[in-house]
C-alpha positions as CSV (number, residue, x, y, z in Angstrom):
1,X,109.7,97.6,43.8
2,X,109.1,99.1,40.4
3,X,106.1,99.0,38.5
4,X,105.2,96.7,36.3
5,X,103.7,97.4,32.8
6,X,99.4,97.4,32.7
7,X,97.9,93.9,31.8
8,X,101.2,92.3,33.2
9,X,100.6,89.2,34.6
10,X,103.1,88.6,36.5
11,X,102.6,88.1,40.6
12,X,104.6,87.4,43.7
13,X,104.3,84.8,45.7
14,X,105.3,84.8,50.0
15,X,105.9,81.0,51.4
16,X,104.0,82.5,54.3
17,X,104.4,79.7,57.3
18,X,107.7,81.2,58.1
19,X,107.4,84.6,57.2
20,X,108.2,87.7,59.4
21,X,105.2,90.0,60.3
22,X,107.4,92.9,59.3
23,X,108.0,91.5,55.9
24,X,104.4,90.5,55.8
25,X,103.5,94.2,56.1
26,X,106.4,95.4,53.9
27,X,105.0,93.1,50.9
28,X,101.1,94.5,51.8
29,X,102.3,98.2,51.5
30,X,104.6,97.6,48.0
31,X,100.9,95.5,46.7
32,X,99.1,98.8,47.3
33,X,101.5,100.9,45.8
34,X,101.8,99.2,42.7
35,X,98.4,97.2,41.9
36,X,100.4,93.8,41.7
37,X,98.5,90.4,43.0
38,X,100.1,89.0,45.6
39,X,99.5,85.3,47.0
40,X,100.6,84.4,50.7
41,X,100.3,80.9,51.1
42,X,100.6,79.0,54.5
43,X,99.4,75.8,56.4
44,X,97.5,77.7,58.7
45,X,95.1,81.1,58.4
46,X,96.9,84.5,58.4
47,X,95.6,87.8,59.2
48,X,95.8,89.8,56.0
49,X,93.9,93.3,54.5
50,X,91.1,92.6,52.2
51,X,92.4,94.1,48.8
52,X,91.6,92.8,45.5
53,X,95.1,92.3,44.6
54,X,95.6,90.4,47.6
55,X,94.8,86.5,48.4
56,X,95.7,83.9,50.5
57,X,95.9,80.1,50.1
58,X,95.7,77.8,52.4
59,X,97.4,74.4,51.8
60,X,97.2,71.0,53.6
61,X,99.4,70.9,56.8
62,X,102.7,68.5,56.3
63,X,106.2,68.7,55.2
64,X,106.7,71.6,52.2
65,X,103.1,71.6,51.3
66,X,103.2,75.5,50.8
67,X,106.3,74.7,49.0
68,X,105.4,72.3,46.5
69,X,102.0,74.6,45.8
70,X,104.1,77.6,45.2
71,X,105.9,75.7,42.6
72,X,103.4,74.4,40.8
73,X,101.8,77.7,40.4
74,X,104.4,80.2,39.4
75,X,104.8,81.3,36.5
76,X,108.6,82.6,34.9
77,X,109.0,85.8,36.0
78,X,107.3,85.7,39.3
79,X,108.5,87.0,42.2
80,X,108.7,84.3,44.9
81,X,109.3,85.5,48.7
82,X,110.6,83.0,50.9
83,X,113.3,81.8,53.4
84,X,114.0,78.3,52.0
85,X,117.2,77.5,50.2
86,X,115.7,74.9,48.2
87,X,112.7,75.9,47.4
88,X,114.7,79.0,46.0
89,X,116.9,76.9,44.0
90,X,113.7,75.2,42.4
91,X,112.3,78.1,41.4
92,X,115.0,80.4,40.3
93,X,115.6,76.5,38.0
94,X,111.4,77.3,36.9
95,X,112.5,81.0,35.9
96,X,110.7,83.0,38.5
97,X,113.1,85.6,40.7
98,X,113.4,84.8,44.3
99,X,114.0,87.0,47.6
């Protein structure tokens, strides 16, 4: 992960319900390398480190909740984290770059 310019707001974004603990720490260590906020967002609490560049949301529990969230929120040029096909498609459509 490179860094981005000062003031930059753009953020990444980890559909969380389905997401690896290693990833989960691989993503924790690139935010406190590089300063960028970071959202996890899951259906159910997650243990995470408290740093200011890190939050988490919690959504409602049902069918692509976390999803639907996530797209409503990011912006072009977001990084999005996730393991759905679909979701990825939607947002890569919204402009935001998808792992």
């Amino acid at each position: 992960m490179t860094h981005l310019p000062s003031g930059t707001d753009k953020s990444i974004w980890v559909d969380a319900d389905a997401c690896p603990v290693v990833i989960r720490d691989i993503i924790v260590k690139a935010v406190r390398r590089t300063g960028i906020h970071c959202t996890f967002v899951a259906n159910s609490p997650l243990p995470l480190p408290k740093l200011k560049q890190l939050r988490f949301y919690q959504v409602a529990k049902g069918y692509d909740e976390a999803d639907n969230w996530i797209v409503a929120q990011v912006k072009p040029g977001d990084l999005v984290v996730t393991q759905d096909i679909p979701l990825a498609d939607e947002l890569l459509t919204a402009g935001a770059c998808v792992l």
